[in-house]
Each structure stands twice: as structure tokens, then as C-alpha cells.
C-alpha positions in Angstrom: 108.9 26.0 137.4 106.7 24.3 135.4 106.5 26.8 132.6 110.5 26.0 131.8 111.4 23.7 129.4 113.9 20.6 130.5 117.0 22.3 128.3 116.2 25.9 130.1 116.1 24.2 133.4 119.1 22.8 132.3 121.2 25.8 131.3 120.2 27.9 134.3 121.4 25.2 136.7 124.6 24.9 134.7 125.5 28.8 134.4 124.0 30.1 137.2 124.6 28.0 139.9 127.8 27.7 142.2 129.9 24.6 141.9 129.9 22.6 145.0 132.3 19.8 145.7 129.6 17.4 144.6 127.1 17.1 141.7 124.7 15.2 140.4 123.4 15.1 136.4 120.0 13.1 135.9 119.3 12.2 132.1 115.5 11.7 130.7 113.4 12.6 127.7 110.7 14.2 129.1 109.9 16.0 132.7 108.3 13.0 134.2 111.4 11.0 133.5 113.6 13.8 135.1 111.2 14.1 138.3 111.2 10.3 138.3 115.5 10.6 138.7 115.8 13.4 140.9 113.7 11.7 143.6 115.5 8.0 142.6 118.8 10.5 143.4 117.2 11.9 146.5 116.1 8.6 147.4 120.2 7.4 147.5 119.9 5.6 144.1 122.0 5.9 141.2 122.1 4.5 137.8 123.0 4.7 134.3 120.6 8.2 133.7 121.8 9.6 137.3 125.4 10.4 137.8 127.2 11.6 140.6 130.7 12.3 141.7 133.2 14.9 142.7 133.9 18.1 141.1 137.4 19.3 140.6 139.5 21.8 138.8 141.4 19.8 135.9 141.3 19.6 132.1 138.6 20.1 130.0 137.6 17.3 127.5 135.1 17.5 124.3 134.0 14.2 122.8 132.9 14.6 119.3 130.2 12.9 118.4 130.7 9.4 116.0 129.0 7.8 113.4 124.7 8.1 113.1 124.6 11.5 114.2 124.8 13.3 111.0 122.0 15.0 109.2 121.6 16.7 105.7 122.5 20.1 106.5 124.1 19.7 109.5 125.6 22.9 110.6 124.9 25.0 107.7 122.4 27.3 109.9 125.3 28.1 111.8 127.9 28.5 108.5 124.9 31.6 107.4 124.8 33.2 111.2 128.4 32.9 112.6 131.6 33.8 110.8 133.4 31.8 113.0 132.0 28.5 112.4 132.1 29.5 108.8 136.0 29.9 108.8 136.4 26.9 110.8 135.0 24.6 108.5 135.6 26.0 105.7 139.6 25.2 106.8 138.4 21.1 107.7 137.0 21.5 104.8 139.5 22.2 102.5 142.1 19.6 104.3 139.6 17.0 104.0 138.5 17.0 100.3 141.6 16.2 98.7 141.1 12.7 100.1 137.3 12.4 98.8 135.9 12.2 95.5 133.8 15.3 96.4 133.4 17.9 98.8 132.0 17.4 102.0 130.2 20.4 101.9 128.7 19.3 99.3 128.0 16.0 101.1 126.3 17.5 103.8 124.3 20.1 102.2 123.5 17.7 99.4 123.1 14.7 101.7 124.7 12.5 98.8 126.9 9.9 100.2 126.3 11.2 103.9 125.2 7.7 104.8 128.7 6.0 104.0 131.3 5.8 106.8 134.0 7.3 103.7 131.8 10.6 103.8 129.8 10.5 107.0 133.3 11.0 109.2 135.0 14.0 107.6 131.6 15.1 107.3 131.2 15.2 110.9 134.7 15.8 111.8 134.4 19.2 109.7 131.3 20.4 111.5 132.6 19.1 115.2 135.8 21.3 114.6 133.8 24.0 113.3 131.5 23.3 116.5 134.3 23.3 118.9 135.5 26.5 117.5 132.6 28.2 117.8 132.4 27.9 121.5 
């Protein structure tokens, strides 16, 4: 459907469909870059934006994200709007900042310091827990 964003394309095919034995994920920016990979994966090719493989019960893993994805006020729409985000970094919080000259909330709302590796990690490890918790 045309009228459907990539991302809500994306989430119906992931929560509404059935899991099959197989699967397929195609990565792009835009819709033309998606059509371009679903017909590259109909066509039998494969590459680094088209990933196949088997599906199978087992463990679930979460990869945080690392260092260049944090942003000034990371996170903090979700501190206002869900209690349990809030609670959740409020605790990673509180272990982290007695190992930093200043809060990382304060970091990240601030964006002072964000930008060095002794703020941007706790930074992002606090809202990645908080994240994690939410789901």
C-alpha cells in the first residue's frame, strides 16, 4: 500500500504476520530502496541490506546501541510519558554518577560533555536500560 509508511509496513509484517521457518529482512532508506531489495531477494540475491536465514525458538538478545548515537535529550520524552522508563533510569542513574563529575541526566538534558566517550557511555547505558525496561 502505497499510502503506508516504510516503519508501518514494517511493524504490521512483524506483529501480524505468522512466523515461518524462513524469513527474510531487506534494509533501505526510502521505498524505492526497499522495492529495489525485495525484487534483488526475489530474484535469489542477497547482500549486506537483505538477510535471510532460519527462524527458530531460542534466546532473545538486545544489542544496545554504542558510541555516536546519543542526542541532547535523548529519552527524556519518554522519562515525562512512562513511569517506567522514568524509574529505570532514574536507578542507572543514580549508580552511575558517583563515578562522574556530574550527573548524566544532566549531561543529557544539558548536552554538556555528551560528546566525550567519559559521559557519552553512561549516558547511553542509562537510557538503553531504561529503554530495555520499558519494553
Amino acid at each position: 500500500n502505497p499510502a503506508l509508511s516504510p516503519a508501518q509496513i514494517a511493524w504490521s509484517l512483524a506483529t501480524t504476520r505468522t512466523t515461518h521457518a524462513h524469513r527474510a529482512v531487506v534494509l533501505g532508506t526510502d521505498i524505492r530502496e526497499l522495492h529495489d531489495r525485495v525484487r534483488a531477494l526475489a530474484e535469489g540475491r542477497t547482500g549486506p541490506d537483505i538477510i535471510t536465514g532460519a527462524s527458530a525458538p531460542g534466546k532473545v538478545a538486545f544489542l544496545f546501541t554504542g558510541q555516536g548515537a546519543q542526542r541532547v535529550g535523548m529519552g527524556m520524552e519518554l522519562y515525562e510519558a512512562f513511569p517506567v522508563f522514568a524509574k529505570a533510569f532514574d536507578e542507572a542513574c543514580a549508580a552511575l554518577d558517583p563515578h562522574l563529575d556530574q550527573p548524566i541526566a544532566h549531561t543529557i538534558r544539558t548536552g554538556q560533555h555528551l560528546d566525550q566517550t567519559l559521559y557519552t557511555q553512561p549516558a547511553l547505558f542509562a537510557v538503553e536500560v531504561a529503554l530495555y525496561r520499558l519494553v
